[in-house]
C-alpha positions in Angstrom: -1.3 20.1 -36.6 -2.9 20.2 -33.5 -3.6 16.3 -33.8 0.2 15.8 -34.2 0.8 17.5 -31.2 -2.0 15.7 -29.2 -0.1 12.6 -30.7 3.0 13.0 -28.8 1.8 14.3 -26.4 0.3 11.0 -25.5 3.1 9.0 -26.7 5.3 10.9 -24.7 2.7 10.6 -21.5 3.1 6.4 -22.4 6.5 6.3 -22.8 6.9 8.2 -19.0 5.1 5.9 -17.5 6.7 2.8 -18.8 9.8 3.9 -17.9 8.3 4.5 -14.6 7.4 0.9 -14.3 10.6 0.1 -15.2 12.5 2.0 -13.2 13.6 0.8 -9.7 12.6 4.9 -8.9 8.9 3.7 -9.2 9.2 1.5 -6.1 10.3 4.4 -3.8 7.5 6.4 -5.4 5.0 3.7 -4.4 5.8 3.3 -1.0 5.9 7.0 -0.3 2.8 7.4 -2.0 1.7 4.4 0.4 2.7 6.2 3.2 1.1 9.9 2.1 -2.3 7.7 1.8 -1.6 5.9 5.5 -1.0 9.3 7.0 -3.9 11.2 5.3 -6.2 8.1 6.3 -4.9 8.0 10.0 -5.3 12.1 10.2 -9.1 12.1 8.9 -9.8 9.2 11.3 -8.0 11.1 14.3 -10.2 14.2 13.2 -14.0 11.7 13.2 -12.6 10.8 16.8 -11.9 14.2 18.1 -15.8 15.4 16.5 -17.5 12.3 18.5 -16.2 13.5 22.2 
């Protein structure tokens, strides 16, 4: 049982993430997700520059 559930679980977990692909939604998550990662990159380098003076 537990092995049939694991099963679709996965197939389930696939099958979201094709769609995903698929779906002109996954652009807009990219670039947001882009943007999250520029912002966090840009804050963590502000925070280096305000330790060095």
């Amino acid at each position: 049982m537990k092995v049939f559930i694991g099963s679709i679980l996965v197939i389930l977990l696939i099958g979201a993430g094709i769609w995903l692909m698929l779906s002109p939604s996954f652009k807009k998550v990219g670039e947001t997700a882009s943007k999250v990662k520029d912002n966090l990159k840009e804050g963590h380098h502000d925070g280096n520059r305000e330790e060095e003076k």
